[in-house]
N, CA, C and O atoms as a MOPAC input file, in Angstrom:
PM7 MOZYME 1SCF
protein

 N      0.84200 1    -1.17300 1     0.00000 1
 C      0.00000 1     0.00000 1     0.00000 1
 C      0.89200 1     1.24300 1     0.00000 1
 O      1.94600 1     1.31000 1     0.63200 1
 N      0.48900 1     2.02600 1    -0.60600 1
 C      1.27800 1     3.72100 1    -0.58800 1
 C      1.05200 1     3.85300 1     0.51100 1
 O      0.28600 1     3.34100 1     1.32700 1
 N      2.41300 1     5.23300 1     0.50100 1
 C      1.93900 1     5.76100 1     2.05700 1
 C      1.15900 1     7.20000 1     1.51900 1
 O      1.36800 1     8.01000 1     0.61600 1
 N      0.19700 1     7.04600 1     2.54300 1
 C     -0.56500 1     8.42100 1     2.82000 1
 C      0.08300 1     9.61300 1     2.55100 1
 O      1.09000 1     9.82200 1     3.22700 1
 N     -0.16500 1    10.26100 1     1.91900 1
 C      0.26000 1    12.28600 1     1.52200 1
 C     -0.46200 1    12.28900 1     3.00700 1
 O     -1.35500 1    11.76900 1     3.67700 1
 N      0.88700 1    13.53400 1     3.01600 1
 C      0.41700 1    14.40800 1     4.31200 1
 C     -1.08000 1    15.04500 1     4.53500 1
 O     -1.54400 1    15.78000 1     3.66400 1
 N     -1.53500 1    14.86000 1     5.26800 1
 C     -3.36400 1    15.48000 1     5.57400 1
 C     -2.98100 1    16.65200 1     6.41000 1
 O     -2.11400 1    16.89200 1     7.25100 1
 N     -4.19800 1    17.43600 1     5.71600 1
 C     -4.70800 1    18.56400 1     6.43800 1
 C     -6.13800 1    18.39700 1     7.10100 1
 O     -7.14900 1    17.98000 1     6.53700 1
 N     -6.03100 1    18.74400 1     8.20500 1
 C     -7.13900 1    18.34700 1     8.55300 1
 C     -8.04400 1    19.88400 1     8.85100 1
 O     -7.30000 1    20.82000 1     9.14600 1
 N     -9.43400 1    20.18800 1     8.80400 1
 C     -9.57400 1    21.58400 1     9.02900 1
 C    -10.78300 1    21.04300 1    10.24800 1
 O    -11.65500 1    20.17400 1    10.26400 1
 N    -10.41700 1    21.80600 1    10.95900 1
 C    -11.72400 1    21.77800 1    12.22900 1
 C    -12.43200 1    23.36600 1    12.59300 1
 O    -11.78900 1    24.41400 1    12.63800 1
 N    -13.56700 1    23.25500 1    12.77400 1
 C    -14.42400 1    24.33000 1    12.76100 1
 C    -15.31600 1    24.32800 1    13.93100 1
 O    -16.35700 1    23.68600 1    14.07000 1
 N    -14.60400 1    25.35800 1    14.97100 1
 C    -15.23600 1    24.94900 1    16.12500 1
 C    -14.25000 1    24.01700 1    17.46500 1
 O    -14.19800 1    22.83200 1    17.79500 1
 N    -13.40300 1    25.60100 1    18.07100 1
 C    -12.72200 1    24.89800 1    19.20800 1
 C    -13.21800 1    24.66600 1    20.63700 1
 O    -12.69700 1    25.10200 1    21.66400 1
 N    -14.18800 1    23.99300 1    20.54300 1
 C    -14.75300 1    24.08000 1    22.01400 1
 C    -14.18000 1    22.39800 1    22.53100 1
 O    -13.39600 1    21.67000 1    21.92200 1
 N    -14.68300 1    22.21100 1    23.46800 1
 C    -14.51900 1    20.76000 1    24.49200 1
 C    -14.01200 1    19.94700 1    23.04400 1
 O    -12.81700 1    19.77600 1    22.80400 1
 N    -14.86300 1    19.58500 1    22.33300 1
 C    -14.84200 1    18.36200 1    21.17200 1
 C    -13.61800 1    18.56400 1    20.06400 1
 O    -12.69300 1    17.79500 1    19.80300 1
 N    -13.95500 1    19.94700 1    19.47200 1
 C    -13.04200 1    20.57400 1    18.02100 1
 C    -11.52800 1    20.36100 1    19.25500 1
 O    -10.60400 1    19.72300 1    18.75000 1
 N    -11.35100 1    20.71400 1    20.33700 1
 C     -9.56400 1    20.81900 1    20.68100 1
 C     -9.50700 1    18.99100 1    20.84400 1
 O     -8.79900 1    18.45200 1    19.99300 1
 N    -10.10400 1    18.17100 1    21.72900 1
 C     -9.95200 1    16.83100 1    21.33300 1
 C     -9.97700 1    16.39400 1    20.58600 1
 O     -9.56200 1    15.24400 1    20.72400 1
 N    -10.39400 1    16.72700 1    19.25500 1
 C    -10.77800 1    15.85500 1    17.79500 1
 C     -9.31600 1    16.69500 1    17.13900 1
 O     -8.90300 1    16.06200 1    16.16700 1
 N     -8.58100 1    17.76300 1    17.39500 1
 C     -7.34900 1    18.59300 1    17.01100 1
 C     -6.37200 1    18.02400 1    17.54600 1
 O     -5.31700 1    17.98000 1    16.91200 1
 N     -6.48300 1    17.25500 1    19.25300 1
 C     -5.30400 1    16.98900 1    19.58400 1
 C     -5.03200 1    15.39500 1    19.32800 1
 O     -3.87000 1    14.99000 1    19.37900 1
 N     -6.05600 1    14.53600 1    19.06500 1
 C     -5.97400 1    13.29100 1    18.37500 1
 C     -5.34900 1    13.33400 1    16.60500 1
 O     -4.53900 1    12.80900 1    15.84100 1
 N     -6.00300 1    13.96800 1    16.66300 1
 C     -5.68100 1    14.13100 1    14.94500 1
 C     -4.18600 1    14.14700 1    14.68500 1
 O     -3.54400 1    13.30500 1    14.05700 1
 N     -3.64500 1    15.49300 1    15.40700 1
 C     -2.15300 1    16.10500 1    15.48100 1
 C     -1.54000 1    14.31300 1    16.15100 1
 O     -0.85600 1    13.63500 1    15.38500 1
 N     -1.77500 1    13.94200 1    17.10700 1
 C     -1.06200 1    13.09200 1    17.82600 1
 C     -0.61100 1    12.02500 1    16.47000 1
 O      0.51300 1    11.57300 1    16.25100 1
 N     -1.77200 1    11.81900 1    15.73100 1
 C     -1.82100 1    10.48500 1    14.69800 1
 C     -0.63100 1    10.89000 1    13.81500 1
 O     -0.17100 1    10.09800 1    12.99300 1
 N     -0.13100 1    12.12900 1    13.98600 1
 C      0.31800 1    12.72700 1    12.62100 1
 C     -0.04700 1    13.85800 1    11.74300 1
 O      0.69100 1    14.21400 1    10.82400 1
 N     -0.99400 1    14.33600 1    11.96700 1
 C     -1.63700 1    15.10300 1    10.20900 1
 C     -1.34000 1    16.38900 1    11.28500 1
 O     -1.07800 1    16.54800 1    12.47800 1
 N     -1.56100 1    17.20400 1    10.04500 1
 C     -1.75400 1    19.12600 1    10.64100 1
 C     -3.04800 1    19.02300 1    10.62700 1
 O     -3.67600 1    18.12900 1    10.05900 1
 N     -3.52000 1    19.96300 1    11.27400 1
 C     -4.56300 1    20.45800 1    11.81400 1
 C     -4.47100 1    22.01200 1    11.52600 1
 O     -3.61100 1    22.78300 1    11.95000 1
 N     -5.63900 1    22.32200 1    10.64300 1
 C     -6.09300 1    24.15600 1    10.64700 1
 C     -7.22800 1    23.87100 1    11.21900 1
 O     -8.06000 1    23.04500 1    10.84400 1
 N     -7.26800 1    24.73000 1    12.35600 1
 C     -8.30300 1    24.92300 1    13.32000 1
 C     -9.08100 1    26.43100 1    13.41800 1
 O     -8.29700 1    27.30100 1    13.04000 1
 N    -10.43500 1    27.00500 1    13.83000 1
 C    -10.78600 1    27.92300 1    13.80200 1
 C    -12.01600 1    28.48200 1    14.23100 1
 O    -12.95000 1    28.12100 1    13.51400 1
 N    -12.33100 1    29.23500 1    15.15000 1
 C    -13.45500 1    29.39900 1    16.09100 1
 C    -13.82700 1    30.95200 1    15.73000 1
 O    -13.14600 1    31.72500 1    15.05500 1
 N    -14.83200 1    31.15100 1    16.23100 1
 C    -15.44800 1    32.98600 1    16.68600 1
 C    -14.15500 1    34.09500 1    17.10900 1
 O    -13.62500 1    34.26900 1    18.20600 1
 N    -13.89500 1    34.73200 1    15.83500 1
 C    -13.34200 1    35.65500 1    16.08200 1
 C    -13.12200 1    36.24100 1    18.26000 1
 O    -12.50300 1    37.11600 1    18.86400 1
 N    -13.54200 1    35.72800 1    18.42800 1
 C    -13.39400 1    36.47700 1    20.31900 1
 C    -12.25100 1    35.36400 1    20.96700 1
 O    -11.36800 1    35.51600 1    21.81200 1
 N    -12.61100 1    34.39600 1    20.31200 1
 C    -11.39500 1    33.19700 1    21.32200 1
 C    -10.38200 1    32.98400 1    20.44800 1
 O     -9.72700 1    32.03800 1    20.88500 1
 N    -10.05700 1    33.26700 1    19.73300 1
 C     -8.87800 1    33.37600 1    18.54000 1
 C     -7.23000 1    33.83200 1    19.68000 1
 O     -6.10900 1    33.32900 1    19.60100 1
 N     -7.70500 1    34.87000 1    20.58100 1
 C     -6.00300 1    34.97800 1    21.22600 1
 C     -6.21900 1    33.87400 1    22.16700 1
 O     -5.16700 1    33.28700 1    22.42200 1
 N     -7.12800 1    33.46400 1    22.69100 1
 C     -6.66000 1    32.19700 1    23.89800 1
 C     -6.23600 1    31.12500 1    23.46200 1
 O     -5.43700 1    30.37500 1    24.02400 1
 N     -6.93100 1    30.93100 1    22.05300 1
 C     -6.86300 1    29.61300 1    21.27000 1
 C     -5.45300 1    29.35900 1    21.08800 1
 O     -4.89500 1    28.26700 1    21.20000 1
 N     -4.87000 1    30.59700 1    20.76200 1
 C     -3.94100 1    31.01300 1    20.04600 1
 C     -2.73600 1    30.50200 1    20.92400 1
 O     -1.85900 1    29.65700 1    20.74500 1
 N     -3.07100 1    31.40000 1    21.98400 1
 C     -1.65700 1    31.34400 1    23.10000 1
 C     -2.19600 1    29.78200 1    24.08600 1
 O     -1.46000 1    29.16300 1    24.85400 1
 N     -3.22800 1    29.54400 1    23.85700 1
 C     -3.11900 1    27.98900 1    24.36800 1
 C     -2.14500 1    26.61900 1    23.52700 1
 O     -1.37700 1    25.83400 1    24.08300 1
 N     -2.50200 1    26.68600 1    22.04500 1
 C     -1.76900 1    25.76200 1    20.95700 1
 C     -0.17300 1    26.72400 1    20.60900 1
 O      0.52900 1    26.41900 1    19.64500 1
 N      0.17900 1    27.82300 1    21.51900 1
 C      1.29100 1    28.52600 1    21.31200 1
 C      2.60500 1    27.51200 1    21.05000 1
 O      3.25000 1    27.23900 1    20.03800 1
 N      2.68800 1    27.08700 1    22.44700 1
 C      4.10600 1    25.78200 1    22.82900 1
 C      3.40700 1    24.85100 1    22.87500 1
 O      3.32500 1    24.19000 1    23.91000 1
 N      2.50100 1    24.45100 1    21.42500 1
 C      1.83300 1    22.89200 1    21.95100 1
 C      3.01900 1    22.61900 1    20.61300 1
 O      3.11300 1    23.45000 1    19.71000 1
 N      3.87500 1    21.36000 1    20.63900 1
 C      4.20800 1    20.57700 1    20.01800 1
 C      3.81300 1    20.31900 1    19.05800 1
 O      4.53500 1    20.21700 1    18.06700 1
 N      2.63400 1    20.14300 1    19.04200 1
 C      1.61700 1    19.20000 1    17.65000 1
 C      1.65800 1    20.29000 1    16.45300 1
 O      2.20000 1    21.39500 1    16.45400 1
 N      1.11900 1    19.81900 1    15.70800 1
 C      1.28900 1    20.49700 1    14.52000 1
 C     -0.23800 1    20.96500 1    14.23800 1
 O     -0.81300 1    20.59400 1    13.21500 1
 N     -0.94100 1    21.89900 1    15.31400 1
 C     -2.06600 1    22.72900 1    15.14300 1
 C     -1.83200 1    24.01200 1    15.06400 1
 O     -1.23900 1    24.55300 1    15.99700 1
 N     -2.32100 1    24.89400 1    13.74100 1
 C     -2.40700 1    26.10000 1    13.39900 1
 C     -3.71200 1    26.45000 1    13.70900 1
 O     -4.66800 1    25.89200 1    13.17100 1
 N     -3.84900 1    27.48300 1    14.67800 1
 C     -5.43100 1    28.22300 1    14.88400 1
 C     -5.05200 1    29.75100 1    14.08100 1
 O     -4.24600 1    30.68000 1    14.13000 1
 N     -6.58700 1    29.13700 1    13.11600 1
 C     -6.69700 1    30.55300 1    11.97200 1
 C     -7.57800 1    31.53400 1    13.00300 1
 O     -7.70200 1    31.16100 1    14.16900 1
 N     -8.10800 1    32.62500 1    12.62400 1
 C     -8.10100 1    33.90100 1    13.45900 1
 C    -10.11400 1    34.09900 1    12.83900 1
 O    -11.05900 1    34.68000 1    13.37400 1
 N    -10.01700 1    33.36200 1    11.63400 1
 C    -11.61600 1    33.32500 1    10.90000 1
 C    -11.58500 1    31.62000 1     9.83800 1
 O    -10.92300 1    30.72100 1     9.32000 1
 N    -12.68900 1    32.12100 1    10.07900 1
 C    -12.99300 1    30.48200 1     8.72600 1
 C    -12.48600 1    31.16200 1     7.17200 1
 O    -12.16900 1    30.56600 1     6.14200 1
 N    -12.55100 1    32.63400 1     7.45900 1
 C    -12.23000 1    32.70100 1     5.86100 1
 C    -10.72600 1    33.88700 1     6.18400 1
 O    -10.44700 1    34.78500 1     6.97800 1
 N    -10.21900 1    33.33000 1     5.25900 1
 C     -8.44700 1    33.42400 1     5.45500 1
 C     -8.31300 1    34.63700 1     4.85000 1
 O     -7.10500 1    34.87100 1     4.88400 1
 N     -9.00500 1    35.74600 1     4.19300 1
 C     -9.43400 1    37.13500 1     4.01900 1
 C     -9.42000 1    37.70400 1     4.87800 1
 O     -8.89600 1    38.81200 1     4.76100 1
 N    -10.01600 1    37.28400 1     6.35200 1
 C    -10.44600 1    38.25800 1     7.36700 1
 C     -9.40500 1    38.89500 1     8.42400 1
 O     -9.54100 1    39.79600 1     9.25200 1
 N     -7.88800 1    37.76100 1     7.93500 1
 C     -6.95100 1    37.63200 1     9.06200 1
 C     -6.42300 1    39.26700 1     9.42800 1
 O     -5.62300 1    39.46700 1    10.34100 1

């Protein structure tokens, strides 16, 4: 079997579920673009700051707004 191309994974919605379903994901391997309500964007932010994993939290769902 091939190996898998790198995945992106996009999650929408960092609450309880979207950061567990981000930090499984990252653990397996893949990146993760993650992205919530403009208001939790700096906690999100400076929470996945020194996380290891390979999660990027976008600032909007649409990459225009940054």
């Amino acid at each position: 079997m091939e190996k898998m191309q790198e995945a992106v994974v996009g999650i929408i919605g960092m609450g309880d579920m979207g950061k567990m379903y981000a930090r499984r994901i990252s653990d397996a391997g893949w990146s993760v673009h993650a992205c919530d309500v403009p208001e939790k964007y700096e906690a999100l932010k400076a929470e996945f700051a020194e996380s290891v994993r390979n999660i990027v939290v976008l600032c909007s769902s649409h990459l225009d707004l940054c």
